[in-house]
C-alpha positions as CSV (number, residue, x, y, z in Angstrom):
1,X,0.0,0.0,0.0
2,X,1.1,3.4,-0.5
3,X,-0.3,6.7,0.4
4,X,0.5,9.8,-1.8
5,X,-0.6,13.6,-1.8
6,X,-0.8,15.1,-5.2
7,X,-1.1,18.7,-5.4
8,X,-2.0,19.2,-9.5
9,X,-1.8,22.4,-10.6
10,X,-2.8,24.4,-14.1
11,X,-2.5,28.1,-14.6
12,X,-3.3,30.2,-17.6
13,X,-2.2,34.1,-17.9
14,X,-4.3,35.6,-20.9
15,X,-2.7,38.0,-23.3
16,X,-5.7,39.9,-22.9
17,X,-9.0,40.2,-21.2
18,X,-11.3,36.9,-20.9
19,X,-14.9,38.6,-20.8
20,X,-16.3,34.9,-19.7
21,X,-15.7,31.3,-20.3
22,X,-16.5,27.2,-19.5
23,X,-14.2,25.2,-18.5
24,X,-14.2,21.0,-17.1
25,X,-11.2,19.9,-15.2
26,X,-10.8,15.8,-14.1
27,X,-8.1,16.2,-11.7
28,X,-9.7,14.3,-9.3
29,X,-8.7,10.3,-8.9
30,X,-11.3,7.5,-8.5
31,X,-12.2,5.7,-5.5
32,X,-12.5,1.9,-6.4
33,X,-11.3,-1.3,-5.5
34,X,-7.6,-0.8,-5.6
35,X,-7.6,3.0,-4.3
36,X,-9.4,4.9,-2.1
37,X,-9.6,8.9,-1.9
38,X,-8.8,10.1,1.4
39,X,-9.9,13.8,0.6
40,X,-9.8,15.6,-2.3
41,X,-9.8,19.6,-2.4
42,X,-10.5,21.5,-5.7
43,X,-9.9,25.1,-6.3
44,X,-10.3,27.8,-8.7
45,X,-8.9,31.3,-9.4
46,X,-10.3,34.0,-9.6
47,X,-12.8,32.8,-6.7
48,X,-15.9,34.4,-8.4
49,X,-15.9,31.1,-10.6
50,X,-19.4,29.4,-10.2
51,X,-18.1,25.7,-9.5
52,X,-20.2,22.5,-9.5
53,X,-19.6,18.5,-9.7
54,X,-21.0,15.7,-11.7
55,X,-19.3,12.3,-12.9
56,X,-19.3,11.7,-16.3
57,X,-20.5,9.1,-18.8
58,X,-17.5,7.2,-18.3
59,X,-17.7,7.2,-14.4
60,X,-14.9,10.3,-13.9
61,X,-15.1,13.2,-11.5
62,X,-15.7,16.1,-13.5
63,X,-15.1,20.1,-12.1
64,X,-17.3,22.1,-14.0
65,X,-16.8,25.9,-13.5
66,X,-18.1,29.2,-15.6
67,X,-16.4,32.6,-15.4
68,X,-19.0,35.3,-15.6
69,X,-16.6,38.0,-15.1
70,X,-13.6,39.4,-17.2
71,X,-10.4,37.6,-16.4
72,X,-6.8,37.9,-17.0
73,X,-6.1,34.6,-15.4
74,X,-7.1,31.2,-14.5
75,X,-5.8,29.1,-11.9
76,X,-6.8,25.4,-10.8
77,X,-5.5,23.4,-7.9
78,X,-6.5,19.8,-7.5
79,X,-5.2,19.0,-3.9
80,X,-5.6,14.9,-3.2
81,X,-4.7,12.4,-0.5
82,X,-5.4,8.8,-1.8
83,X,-4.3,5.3,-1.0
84,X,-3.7,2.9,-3.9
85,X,-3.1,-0.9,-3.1
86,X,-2.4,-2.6,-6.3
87,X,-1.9,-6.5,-6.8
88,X,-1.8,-7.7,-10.6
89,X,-1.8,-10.8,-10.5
90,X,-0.6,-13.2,-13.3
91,X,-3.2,-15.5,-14.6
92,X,-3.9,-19.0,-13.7
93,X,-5.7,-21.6,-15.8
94,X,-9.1,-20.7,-17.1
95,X,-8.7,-16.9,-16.1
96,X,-8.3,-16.3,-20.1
97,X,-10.9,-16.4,-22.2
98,X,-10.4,-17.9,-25.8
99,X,-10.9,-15.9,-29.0
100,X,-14.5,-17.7,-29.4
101,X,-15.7,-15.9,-26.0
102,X,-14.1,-12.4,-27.2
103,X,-15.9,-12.9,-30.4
104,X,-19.0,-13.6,-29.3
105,X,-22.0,-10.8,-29.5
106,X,-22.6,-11.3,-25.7
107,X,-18.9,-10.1,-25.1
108,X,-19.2,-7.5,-28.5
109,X,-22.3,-5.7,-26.5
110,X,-20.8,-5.6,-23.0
111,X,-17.5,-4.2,-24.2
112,X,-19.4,-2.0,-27.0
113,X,-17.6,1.9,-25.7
114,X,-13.8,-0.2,-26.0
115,X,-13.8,-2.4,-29.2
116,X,-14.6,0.1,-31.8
117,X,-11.4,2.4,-32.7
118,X,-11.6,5.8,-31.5
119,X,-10.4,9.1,-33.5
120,X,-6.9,8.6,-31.9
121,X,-6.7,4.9,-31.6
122,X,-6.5,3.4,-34.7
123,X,-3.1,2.3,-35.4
124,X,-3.1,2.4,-39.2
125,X,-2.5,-0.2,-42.4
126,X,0.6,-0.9,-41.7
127,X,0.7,-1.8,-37.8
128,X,-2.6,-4.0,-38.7
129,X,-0.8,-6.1,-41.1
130,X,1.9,-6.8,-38.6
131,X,-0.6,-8.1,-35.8
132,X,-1.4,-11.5,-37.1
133,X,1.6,-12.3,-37.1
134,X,2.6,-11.2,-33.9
135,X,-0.1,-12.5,-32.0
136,X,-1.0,-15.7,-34.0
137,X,-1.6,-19.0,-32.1
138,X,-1.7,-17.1,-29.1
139,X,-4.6,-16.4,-26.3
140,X,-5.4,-13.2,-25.2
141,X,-3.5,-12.5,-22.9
142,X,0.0,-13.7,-24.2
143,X,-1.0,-12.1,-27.5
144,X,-1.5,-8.4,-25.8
145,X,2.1,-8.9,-24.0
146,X,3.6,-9.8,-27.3
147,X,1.5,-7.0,-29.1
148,X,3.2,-4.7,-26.0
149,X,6.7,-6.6,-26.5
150,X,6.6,-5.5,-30.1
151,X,5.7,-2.2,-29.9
152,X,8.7,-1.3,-27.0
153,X,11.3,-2.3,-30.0
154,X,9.6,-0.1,-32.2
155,X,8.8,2.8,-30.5
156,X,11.1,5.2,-28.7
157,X,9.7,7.6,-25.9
158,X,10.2,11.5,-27.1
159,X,8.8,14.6,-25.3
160,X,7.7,17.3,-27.6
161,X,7.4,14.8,-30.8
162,X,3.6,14.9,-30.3
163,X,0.7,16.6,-29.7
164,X,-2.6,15.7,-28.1
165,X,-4.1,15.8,-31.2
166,X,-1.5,13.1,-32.7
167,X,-3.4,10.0,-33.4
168,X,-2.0,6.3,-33.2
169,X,-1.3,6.2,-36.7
170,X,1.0,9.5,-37.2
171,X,3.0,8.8,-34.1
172,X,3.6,4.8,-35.6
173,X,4.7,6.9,-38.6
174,X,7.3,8.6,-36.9
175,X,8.2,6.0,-34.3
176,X,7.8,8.6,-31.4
177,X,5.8,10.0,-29.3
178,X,4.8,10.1,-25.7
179,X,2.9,7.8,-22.7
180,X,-0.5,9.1,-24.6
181,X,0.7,7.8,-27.8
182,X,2.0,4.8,-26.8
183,X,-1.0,3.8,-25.3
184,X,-2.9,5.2,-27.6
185,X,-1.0,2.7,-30.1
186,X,-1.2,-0.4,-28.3
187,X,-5.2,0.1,-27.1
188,X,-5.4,0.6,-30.8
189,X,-3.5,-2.6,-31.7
190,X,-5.5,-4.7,-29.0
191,X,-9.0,-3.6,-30.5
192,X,-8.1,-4.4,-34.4
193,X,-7.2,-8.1,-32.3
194,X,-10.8,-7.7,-31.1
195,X,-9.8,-7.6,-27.6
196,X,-11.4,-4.8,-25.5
197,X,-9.0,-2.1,-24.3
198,X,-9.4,1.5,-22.7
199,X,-7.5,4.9,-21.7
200,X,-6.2,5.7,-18.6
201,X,-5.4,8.7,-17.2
202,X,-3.9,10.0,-14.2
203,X,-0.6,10.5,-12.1
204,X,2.4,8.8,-11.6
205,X,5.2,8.8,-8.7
206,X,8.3,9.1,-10.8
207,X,11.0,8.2,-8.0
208,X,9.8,4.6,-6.0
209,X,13.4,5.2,-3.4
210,X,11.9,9.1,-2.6
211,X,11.7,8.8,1.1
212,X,8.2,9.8,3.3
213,X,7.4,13.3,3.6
214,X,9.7,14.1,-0.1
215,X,8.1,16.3,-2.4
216,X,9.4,15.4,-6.1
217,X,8.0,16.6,-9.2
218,X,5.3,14.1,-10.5
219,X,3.6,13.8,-14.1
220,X,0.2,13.4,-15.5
221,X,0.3,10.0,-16.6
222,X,-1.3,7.4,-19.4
223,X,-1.5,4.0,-19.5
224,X,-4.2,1.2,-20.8
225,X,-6.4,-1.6,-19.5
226,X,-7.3,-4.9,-21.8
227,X,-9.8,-7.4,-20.7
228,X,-9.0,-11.0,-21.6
229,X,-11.3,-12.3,-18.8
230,X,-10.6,-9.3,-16.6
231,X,-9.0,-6.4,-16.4
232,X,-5.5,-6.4,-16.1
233,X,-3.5,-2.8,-16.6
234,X,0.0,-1.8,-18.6
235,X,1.9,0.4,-18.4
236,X,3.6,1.1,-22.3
237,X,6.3,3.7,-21.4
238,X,7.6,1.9,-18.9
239,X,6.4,-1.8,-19.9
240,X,4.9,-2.9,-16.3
241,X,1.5,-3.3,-14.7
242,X,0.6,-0.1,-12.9
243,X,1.5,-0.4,-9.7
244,X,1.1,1.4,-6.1
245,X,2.9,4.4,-8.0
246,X,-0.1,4.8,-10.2
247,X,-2.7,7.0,-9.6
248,X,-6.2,6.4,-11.8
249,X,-8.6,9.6,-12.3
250,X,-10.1,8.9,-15.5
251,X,-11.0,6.1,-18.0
252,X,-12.5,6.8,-21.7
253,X,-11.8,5.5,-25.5
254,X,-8.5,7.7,-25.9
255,X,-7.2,11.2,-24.6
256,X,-10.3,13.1,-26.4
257,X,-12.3,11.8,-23.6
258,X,-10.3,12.7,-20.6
259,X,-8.2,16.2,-20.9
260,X,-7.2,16.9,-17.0
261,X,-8.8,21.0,-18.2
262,X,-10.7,22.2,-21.2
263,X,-12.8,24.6,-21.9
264,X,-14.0,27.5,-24.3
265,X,-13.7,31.5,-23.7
266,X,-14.7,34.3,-25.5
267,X,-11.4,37.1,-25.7
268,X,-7.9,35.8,-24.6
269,X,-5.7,37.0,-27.5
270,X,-3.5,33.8,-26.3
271,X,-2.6,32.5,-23.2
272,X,0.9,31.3,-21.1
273,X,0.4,28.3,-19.7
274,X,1.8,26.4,-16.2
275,X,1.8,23.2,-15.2
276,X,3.0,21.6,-12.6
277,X,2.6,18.4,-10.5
278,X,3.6,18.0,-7.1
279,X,3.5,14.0,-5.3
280,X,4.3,13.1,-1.8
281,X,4.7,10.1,-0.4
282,X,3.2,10.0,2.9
283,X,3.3,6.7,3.5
């Protein structure tokens, strides 16, 4: 088990004047099976925003806020204590279904929202005709970890070779990008196999040796889950299962459905933008 505070934190300085403007933030992490939320703090500058709650159609924590008010800045804080006890477990005999279950329209239906590719899933011609190969006379779940084994010889991590609008296929085409795109790759991979797979965003502890109480600069974080049976998580950027170090806020088809802020304004002229991520291991 291990207990972390994560103090997330997103600040835009306008070029000019915002006369108003919408905005969702999912900053927030789950509580679920394998973490709980201790308490969880939200806050947003100027203090005139009207702020309310709601959770999503894909179960996350949503801050919804409007500015009514002209604005030169916008500042959120998402302030969280949580406590995440992972345990991924490798399968034993008959935890894996075969291909005949996965294919089945009882299996298609449940697993409708994480089959289909997404606008930034799909991997592209040339990654789908590598697949049968790679994961032929296979199950499941050996054929996702070879898909995964694959992908880390192709693929080399590389900040600022992407964009969050960069889709599976462009960043295959480049053989770059970073933890969105690789997941975004393999989840796309896993669905042309016809196995069910899904986004994950959230926050990882960068630094497993940082002693209690030892602030160190954390990250916004993606990785994927794949059901073969049940859901089992990976992490492609650093090719493990997420672990204690892994913080879960949001699930959806790829990153279009969980951005940690987004919103529209009317004014702005451009903006300067600050990010930063704070984790502390408190136990």
């Amino acid at each position: 088990m291990t207990r972390l505070r994560i103090v997330h934190r997103t600040a835009y300085r306008y070029n000019k004047r915002v006369t108003l403007s919408y905005n969702e933030a999912r900053m927030t992490p789950l509580t679920e099976p394998q973490q709980v939320v201790l308490e969880s703090q939200v806050r947003v500058l100027p203090s005139q925003a009207a702020v309310s709650s709601y959770k999503d159609y894909w179960g996350t924590r949503v801050t919804a806020f409007d500015m009514q008010i002209p604005h030169e800045y916008l500042e959120v804080t998402s302030n969280t204590t949580v406590e995440v006890h992972r345990v991924e477990r490798a399968p034993s005999e008959g935890d894996v279904v075969p291909w005949e279950r996965l294919r089945t329209p009882e299996v298609e239906n449940q697993f409708s929202d994480w089959l289909p590719q997404s606008r930034l899933s799909g991997p592209g011609s040339e990654v789908l005709g590598f697949l049968p190969g790679i994961a032929g006379g296979l199950d499941p779940n050996a054929a996702a970890h070879a898909v995964f084994d694959w992908l880390r010889g192709e693929m080399s991590y590389m900040p600022g070779a992407t964009g969050v609008t960069t889709d599976a296929q462009q960043a295959w085409n480049q053989r770059q990008g970073v933890c969105q795109d690789l997941a975004h790759l393999a989840i796309g991979s896993l669905r042309s196999l016809g196995i069910p797979a899904r986004y994950i965003s959230g926050y990882l502890h960068p630094r497993s040796t940082a002693d209690i109480g030892e602030v160190v600069a954390g990250q916004s974080h993606a990785w994927l889950e794949w059901w073969d049976g049940q859901w089992r998580s990976w992490d492609p950027t650093n090719h493990t299962p997420a672990g204690d170090f892994h913080v879960t806020v949001a699930r959806g088809r790829d990153y279009r459905d969980v951005p940690p802020l987004k919103g529209i304004l009317s004014g702005g002229g451009g903006s300067h933008l600050d990010v930063s991520v704070e984790i502390t291991r408190l136990a």
